[in-house]
Backbone as ProteinMPNN parsed JSONL, in Angstrom:
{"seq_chain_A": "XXXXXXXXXXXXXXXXXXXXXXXXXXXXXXXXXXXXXXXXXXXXXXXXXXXXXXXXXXXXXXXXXXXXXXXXXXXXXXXXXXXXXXXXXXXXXXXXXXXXXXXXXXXXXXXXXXXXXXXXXXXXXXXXXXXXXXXXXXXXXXXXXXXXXXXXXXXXXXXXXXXXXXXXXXXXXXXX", "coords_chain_A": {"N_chain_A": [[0.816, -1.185, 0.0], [1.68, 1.044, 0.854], [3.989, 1.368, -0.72], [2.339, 1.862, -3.261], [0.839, 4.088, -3.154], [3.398, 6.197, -2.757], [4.543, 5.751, -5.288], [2.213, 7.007, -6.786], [1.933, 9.959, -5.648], [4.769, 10.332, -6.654], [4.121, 10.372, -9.589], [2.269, 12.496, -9.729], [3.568, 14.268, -8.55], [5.843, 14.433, -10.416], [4.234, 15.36, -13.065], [3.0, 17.219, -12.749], [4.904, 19.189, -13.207], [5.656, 18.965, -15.445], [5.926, 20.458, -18.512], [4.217, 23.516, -18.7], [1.619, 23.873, -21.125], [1.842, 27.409, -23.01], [0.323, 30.533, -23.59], [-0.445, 32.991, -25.865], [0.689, 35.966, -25.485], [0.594, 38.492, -27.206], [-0.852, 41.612, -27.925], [-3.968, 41.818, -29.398], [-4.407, 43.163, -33.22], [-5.282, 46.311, -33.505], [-8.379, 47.015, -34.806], [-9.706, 49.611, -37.855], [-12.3, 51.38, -37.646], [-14.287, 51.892, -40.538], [-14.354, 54.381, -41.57], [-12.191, 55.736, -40.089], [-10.475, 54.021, -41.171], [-10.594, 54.725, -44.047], [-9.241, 57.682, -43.415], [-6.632, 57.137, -42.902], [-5.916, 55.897, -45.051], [-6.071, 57.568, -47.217], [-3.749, 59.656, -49.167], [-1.578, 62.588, -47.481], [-1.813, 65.521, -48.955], [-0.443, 68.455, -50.364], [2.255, 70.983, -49.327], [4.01, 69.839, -46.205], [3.488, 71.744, -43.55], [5.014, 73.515, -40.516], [3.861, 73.544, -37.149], [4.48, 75.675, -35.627], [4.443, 77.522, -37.643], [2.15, 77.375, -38.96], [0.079, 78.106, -37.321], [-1.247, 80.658, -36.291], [-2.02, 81.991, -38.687], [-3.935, 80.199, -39.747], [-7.093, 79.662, -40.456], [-10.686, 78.732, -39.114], [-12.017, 76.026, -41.389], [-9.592, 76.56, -43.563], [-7.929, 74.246, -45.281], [-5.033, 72.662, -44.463], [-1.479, 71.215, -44.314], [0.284, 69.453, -42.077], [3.246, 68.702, -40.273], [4.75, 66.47, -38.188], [5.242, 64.955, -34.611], [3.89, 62.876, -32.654], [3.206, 63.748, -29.222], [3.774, 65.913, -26.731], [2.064, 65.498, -24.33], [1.344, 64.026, -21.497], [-0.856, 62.221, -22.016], [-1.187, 61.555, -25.063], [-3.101, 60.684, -26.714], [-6.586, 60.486, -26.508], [-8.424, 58.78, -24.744], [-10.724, 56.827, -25.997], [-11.605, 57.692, -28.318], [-10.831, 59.579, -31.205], [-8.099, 60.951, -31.418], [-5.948, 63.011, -31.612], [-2.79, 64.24, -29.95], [-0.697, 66.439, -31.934], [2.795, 67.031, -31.834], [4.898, 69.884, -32.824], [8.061, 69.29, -33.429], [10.064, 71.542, -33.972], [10.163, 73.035, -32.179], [9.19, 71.808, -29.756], [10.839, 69.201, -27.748], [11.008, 65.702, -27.525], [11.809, 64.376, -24.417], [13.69, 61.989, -24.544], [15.549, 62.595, -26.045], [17.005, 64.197, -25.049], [20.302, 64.365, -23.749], [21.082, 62.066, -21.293], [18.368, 62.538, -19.81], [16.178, 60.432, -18.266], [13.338, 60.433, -18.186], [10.599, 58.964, -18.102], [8.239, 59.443, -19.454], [9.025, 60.708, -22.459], [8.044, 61.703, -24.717], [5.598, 63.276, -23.273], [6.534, 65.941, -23.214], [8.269, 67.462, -21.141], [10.481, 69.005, -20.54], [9.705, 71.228, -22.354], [8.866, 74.651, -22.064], [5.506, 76.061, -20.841], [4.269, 77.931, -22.868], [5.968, 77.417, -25.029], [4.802, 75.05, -25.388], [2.478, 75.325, -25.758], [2.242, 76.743, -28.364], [3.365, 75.258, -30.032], [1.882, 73.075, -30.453], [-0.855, 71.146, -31.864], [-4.393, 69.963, -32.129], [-5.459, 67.11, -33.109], [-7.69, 65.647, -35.228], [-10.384, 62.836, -35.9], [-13.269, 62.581, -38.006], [-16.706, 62.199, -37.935], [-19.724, 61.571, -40.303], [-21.312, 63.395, -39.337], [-19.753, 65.483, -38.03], [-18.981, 64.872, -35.667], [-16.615, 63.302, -33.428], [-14.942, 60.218, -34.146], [-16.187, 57.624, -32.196], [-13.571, 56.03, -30.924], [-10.217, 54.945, -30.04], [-7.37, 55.73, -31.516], [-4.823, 55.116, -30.678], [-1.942, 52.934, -31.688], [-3.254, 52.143, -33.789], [-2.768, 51.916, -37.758], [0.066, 52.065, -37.121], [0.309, 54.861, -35.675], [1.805, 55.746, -33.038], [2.894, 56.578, -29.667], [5.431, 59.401, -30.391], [5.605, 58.625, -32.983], [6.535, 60.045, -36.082], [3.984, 62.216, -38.013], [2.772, 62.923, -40.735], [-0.371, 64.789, -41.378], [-3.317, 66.014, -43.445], [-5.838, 68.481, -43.549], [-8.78, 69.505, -42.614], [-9.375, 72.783, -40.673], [-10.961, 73.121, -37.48], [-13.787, 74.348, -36.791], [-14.265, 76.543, -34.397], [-11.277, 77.054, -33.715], [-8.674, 78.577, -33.295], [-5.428, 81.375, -33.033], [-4.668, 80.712, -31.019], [-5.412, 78.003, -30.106], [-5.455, 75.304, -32.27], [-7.224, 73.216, -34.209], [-7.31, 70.132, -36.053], [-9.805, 68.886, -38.511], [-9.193, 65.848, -39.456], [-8.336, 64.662, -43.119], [-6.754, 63.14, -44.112], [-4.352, 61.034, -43.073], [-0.974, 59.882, -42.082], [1.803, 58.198, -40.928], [5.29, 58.307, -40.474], [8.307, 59.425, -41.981]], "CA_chain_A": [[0.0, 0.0, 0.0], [2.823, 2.336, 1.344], [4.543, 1.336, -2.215], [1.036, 2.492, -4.067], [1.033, 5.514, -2.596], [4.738, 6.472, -3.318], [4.269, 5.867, -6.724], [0.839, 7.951, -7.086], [2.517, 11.167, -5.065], [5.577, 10.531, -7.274], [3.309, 10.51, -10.631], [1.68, 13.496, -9.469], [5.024, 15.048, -8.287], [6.076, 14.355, -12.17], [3.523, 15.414, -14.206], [2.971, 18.691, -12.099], [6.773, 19.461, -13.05], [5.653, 18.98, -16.835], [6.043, 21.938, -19.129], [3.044, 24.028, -19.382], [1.447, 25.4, -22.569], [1.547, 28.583, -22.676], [-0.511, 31.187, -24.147], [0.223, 33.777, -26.499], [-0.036, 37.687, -24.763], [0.833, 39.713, -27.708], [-2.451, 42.238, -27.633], [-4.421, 41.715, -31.146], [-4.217, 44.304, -33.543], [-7.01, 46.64, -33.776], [-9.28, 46.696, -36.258], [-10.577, 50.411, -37.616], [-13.93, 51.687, -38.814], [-14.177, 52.216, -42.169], [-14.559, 56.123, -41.159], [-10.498, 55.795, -39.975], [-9.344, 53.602, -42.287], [-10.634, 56.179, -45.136], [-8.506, 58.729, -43.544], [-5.784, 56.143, -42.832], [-5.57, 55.261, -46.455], [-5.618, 58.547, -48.088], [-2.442, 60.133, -48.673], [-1.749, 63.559, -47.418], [-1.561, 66.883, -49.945], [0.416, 69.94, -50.002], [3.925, 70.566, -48.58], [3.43, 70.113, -45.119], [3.691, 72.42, -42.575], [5.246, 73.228, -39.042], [2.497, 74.027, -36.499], [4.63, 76.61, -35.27], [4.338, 78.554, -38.506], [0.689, 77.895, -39.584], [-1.526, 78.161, -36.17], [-1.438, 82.16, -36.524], [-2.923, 82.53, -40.056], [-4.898, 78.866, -40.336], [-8.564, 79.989, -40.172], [-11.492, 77.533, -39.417], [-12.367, 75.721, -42.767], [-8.941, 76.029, -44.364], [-7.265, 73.31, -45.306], [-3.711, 72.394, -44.608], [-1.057, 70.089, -43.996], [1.004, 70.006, -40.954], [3.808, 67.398, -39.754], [5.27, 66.776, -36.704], [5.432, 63.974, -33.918], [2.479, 62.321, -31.698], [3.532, 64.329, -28.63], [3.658, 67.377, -26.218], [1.389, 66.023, -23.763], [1.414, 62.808, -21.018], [-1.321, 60.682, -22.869], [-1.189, 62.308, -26.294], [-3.74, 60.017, -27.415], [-7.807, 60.984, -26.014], [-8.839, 57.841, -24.713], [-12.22, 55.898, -26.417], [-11.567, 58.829, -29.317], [-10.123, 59.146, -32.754], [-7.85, 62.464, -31.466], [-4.349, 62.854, -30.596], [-2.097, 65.588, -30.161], [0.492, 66.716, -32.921], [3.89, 68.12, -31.398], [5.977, 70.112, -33.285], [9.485, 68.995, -33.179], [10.685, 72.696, -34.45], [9.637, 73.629, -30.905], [9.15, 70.79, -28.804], [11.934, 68.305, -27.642], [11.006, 64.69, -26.863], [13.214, 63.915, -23.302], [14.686, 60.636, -24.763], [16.231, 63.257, -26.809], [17.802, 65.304, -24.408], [21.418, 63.395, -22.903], [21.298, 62.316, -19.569], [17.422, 62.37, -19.4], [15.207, 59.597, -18.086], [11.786, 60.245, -18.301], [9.183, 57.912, -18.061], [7.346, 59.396, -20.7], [9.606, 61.356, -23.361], [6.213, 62.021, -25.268], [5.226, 64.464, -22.962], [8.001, 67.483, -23.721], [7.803, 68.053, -19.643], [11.495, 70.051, -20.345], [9.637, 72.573, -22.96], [7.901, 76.017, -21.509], [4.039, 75.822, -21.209], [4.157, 78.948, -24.049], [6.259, 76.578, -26.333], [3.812, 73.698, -25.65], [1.039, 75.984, -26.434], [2.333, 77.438, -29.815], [3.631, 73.876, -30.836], [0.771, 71.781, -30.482], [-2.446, 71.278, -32.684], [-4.967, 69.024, -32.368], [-5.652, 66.309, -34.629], [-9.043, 64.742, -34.559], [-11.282, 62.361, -37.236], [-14.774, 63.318, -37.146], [-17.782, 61.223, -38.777], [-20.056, 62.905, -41.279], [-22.33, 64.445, -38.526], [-19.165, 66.545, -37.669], [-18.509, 63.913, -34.411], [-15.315, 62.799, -33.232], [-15.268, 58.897, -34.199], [-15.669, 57.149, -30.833], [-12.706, 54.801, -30.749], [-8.899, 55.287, -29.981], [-6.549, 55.48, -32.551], [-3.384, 54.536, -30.501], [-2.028, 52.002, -31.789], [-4.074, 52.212, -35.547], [-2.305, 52.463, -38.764], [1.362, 53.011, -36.744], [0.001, 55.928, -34.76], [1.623, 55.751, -31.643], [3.783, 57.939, -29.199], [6.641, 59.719, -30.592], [5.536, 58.732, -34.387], [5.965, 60.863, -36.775], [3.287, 61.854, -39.064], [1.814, 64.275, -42.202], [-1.825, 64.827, -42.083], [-3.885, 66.756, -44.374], [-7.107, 68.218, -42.977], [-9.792, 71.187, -42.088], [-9.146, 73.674, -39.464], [-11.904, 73.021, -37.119], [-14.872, 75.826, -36.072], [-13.358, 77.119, -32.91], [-9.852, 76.784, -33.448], [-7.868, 80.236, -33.031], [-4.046, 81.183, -32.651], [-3.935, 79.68, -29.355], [-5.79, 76.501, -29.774], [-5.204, 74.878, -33.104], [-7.809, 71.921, -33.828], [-7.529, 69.865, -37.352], [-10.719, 67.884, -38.803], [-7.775, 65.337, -40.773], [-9.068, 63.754, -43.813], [-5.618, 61.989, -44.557], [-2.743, 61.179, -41.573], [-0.135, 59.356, -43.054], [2.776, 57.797, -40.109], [6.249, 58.309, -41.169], [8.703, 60.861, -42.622]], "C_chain_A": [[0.867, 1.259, 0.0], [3.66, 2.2, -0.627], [3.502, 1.85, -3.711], [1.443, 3.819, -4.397], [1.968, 6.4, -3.028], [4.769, 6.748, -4.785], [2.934, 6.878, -7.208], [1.439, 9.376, -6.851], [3.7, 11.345, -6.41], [5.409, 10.505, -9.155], [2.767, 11.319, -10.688], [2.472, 14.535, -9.719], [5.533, 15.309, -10.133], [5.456, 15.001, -12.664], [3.142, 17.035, -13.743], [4.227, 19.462, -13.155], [6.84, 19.61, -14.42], [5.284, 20.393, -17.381], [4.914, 22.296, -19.378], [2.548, 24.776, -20.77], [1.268, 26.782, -22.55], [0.928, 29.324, -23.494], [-0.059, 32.39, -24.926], [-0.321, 35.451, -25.631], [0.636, 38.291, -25.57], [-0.829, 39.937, -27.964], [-2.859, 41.897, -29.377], [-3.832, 43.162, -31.532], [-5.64, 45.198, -33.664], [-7.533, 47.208, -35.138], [-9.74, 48.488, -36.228], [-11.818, 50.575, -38.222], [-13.53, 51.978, -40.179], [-14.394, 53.583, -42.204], [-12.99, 56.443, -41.246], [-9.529, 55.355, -40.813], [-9.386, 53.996, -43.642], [-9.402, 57.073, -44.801], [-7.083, 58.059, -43.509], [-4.911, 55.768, -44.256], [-5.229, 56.928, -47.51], [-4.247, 59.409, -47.674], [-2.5, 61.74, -48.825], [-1.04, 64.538, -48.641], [-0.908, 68.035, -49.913], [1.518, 69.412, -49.427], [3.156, 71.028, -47.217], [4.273, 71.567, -44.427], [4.087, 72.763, -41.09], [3.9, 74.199, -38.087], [2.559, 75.245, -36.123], [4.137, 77.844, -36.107], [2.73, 79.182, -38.941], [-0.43, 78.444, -38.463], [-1.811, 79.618, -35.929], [-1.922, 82.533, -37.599], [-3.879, 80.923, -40.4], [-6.394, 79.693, -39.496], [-9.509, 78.831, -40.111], [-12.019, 77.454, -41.121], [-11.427, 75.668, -43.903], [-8.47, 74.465, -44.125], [-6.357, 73.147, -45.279], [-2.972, 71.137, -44.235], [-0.114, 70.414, -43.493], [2.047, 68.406, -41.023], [4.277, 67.674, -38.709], [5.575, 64.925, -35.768], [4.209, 63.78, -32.738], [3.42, 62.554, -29.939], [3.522, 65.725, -27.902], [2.35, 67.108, -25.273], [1.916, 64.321, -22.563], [1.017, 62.054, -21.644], [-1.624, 61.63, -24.085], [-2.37, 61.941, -26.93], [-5.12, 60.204, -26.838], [-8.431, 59.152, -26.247], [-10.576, 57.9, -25.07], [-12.526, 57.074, -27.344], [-10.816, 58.803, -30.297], [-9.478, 60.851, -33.037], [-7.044, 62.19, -30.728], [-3.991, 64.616, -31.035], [-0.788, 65.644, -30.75], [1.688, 68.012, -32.374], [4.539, 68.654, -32.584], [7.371, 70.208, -33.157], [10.928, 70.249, -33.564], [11.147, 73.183, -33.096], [9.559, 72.669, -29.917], [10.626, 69.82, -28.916], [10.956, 67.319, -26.832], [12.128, 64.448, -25.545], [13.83, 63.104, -23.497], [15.683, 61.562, -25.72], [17.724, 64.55, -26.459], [18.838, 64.292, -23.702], [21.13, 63.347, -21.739], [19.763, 61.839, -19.542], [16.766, 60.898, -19.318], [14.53, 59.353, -17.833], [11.309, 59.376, -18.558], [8.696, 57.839, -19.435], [7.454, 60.559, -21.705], [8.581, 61.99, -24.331], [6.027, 63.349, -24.619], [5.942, 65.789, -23.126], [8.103, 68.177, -22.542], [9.25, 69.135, -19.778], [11.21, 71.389, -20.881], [8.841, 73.494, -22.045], [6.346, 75.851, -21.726], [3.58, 76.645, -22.136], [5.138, 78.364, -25.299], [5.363, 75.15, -26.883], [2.783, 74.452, -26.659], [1.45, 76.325, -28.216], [3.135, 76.643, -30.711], [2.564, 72.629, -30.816], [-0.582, 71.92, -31.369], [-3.429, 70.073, -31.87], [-5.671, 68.138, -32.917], [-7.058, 65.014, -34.11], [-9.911, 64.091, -35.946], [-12.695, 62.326, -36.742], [-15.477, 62.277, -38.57], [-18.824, 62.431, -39.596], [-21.169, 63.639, -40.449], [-21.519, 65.406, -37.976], [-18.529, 65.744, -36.246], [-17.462, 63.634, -34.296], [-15.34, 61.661, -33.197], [-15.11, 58.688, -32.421], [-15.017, 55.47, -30.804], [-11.054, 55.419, -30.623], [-8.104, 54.729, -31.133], [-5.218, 55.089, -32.283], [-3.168, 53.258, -30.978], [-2.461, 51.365, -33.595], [-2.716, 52.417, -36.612], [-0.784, 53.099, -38.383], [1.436, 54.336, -36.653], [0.084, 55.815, -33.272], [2.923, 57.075, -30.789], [4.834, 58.223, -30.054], [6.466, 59.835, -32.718], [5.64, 60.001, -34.782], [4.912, 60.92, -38.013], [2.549, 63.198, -39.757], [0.051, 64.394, -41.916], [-2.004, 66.646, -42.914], [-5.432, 67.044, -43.916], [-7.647, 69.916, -42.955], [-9.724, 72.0, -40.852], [-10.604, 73.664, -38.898], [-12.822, 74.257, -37.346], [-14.481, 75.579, -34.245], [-12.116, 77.013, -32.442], [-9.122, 78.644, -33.709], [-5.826, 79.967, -32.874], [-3.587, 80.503, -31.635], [-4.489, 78.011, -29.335], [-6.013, 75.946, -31.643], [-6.258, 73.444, -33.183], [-7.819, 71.295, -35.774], [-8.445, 68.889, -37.582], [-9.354, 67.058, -39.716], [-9.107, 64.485, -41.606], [-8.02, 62.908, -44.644], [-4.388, 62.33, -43.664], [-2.043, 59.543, -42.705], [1.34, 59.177, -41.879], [3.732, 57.724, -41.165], [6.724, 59.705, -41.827], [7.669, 61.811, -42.913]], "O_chain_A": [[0.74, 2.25, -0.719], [3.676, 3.107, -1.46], [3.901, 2.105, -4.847], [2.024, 4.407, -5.308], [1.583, 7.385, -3.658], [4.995, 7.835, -5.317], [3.081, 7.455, -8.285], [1.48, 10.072, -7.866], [3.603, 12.337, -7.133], [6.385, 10.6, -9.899], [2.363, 11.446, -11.844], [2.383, 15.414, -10.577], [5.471, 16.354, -10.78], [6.247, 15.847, -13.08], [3.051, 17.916, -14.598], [3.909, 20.468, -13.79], [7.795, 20.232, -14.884], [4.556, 21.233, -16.851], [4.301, 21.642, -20.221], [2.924, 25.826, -21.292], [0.312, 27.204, -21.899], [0.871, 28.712, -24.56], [0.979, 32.841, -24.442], [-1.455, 35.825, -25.332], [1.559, 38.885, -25.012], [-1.725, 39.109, -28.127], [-2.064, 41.785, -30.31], [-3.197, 43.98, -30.867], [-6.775, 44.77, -33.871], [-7.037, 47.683, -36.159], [-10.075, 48.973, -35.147], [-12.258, 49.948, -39.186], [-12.426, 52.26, -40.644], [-14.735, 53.9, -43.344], [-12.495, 57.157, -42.118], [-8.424, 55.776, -41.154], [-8.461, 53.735, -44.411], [-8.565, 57.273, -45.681], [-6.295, 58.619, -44.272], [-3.729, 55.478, -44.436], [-4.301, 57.156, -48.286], [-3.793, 59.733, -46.577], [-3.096, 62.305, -49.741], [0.063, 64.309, -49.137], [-1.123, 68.577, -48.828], [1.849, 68.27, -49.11], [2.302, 71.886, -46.993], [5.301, 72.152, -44.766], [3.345, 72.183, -40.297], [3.28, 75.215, -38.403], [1.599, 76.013, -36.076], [3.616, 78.859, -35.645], [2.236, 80.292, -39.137], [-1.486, 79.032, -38.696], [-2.81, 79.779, -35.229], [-2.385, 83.671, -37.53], [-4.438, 80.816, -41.492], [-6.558, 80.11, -38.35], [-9.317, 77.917, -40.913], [-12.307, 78.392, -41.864], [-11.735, 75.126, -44.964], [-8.603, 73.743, -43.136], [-6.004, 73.451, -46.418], [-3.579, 70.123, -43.891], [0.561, 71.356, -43.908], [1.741, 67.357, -41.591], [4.328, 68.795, -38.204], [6.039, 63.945, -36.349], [3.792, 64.726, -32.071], [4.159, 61.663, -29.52], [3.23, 66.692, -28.605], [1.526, 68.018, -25.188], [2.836, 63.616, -22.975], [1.724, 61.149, -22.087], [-2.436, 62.53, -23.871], [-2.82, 62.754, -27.737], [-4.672, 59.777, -25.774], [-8.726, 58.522, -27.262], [-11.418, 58.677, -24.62], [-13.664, 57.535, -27.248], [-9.992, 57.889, -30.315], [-9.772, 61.669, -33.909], [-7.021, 61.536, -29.686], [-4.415, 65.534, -31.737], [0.166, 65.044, -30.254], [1.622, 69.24, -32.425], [4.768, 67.817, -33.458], [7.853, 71.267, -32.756], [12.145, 70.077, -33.505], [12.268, 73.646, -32.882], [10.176, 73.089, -28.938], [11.331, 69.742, -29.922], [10.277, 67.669, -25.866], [13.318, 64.352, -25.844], [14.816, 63.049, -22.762], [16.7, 60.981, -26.097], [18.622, 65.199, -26.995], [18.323, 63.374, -23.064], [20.91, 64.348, -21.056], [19.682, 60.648, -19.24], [16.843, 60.199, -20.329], [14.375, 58.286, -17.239], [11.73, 58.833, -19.579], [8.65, 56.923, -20.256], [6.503, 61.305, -21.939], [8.732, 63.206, -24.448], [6.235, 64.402, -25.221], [5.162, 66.739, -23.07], [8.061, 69.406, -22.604], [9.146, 70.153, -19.093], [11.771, 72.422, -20.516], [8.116, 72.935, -21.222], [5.975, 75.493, -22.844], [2.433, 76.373, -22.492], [5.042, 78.849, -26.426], [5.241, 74.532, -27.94], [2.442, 74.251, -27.825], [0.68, 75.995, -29.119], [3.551, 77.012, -31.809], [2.686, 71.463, -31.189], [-1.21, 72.979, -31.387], [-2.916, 69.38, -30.992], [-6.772, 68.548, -33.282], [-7.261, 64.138, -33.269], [-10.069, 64.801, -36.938], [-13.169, 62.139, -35.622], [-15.009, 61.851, -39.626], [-18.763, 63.66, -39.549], [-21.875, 64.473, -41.015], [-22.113, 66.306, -37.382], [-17.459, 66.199, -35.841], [-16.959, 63.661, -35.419], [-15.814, 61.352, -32.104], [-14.348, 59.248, -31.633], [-15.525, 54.352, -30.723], [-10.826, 56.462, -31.237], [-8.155, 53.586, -31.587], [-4.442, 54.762, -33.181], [-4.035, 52.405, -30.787], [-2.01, 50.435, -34.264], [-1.733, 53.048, -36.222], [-0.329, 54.121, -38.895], [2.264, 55.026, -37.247], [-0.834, 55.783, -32.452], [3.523, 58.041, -31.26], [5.293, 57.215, -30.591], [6.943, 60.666, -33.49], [5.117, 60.96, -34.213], [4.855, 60.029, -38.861], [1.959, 64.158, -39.262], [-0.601, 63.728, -42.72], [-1.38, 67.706, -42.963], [-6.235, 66.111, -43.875], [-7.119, 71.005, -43.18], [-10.273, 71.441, -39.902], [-11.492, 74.111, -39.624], [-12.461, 75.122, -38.145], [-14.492, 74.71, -33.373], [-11.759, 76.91, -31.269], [-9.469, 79.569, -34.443], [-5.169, 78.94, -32.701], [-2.534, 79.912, -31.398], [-4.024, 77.081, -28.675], [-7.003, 76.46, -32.162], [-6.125, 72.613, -32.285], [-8.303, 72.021, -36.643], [-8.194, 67.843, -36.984], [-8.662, 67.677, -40.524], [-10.16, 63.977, -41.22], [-8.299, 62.177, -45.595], [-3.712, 63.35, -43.532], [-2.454, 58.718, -43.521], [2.073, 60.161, -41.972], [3.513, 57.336, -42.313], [6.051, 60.692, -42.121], [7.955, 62.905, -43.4]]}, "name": "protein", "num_of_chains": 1, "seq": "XXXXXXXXXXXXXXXXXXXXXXXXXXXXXXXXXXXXXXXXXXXXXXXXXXXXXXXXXXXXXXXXXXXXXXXXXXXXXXXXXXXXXXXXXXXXXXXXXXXXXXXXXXXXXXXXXXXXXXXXXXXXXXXXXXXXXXXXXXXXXXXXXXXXXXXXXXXXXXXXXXXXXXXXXXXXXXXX"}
């Protein structure tokens, strides 16, 4: 019995000890609306622009095209929304950029002046045809994430002014 036993514990003991399967944890990718992946797909127009230069003569309803880097704030990205914020790198410094520094979250530009944030930042938002801001996050979409850089091409909101810069985009475009 005592020799049963032994053997059962030590069959147990074993098979415990056996390699588990493991599971895959890379996150899916996400899927967008067909609203995002319109603007996603079209490629942006004009020579772009630095934010610094245009957010003093862009009027609501023009159209322009800005570039820059997904940056100039902590979460750049407006969670359960299809609206990030576009740094300008003319004006803004990422902290992974600066020697020595080791910020957390180089994204945010916590070394620039809150009057260089302001007059380097836009905001870049995709809106549905009722004028809405899609509701879904774009981090993550179409290689739109911190630090990217990226071109869009879009409409100067209604209520955007020298100090607050807002772009309807109707083509963002990651990369040079």
């Amino acid at each position: 019995m005592k020799t049963t036993c032994l053997l059962i514990a030590t069959a147990a003991l074993l098979a415990s000890c056996k390699e588990k399967p493991t599971q895959a944890t890379a996150a899916p990718a996400k899927e967008a609306s067909a609203a995002l992946s319109a603007v996603l797909a079209t490629p942006p127009t004009g020579e772009p622009q630095s934010i610094h230069l245009i957010r003093s003569s862009a009027m609501p309803g023009d159209v322009i095209t800005l570039s820059g880097r997904i940056m100039g704030n902590a979460k750049p990205f407006v969670d359960g929304r299809a609206a990030f914020i576009l740094g300008d790198p003319k004006v803004l410094t990422a902290c992974n950029e600066t020697p020595g520094d080791k910020c957390e979250t180089p994204w945010d530009a916590c070394c620039d002046s809150p009057e260089d944030k302001k007059r380097g930042i836009a905001t870049i938002q995709i809106i549905d045809a009722e004028g809405r801001v899609l509701k879904e996050s774009v981090e993550g979409v179409g290689g739109l994430e911190k630090l990217a850089t990226v071109t869009v091409t879009g409409k100067v909101a209604e209520g955007s002014s020298p100090d607050l810069l807002i772009v309807n985009a109707q083509a963002i475009r990651p990369g040079k």
